[in-house]
N, C-alpha and C positions, 0 to 999 in steps of 0.2 A: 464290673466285678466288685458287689460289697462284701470282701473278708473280715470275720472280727477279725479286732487286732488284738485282743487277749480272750482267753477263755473263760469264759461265764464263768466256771464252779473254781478253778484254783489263781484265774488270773494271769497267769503264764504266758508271753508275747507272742502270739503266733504268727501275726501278719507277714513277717517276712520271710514264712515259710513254704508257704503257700504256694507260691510260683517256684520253688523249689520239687514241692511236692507232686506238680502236676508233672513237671519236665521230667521226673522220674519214672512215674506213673506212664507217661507217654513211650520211654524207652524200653516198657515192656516190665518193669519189676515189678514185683507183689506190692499190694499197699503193706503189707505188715512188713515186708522187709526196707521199702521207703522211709518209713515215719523212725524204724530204727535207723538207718543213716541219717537221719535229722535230729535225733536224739530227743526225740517226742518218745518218754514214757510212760507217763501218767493216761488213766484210761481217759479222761473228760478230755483232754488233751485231744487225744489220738479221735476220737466222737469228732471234735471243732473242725478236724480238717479231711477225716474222711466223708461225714454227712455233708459237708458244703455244696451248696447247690448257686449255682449261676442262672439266678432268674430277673434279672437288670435288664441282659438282652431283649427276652421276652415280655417285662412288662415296658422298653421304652417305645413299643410299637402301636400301646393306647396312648401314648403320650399327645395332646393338641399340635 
């Protein structure tokens, strides 16, 4: 899993949200009610962790 760890446009840390965000996401909550429990709220912000995509998995399978 590559998460930035800050946010492109304000810089803001997000990395250690991340896996906060999914275990929420997993128990059923809204993303918009999630990222408020995290206190993610600036919009570029709340973009870095909702757009995140897990494609490590999928490209370590062309790996040699």
């Amino acid at each position: 899993m590559m998460v930035p760890v800050r946010c492109f446009s304000c810089g803001k840390v997000l990395g250690s949200l991340y896996e906060a965000f999914l275990e929420k996401l997993n128990k059923g909550e809204s993303p918009e009610k999630a990222l408020d429990a995290l206190g993610v709220k600036r919009y570029c912000c709340r973009r870095m962790l909702f757009t995140q995509a897990d494609l490590i998995d999928n490209i370590m399978k062309y790996q040699r």
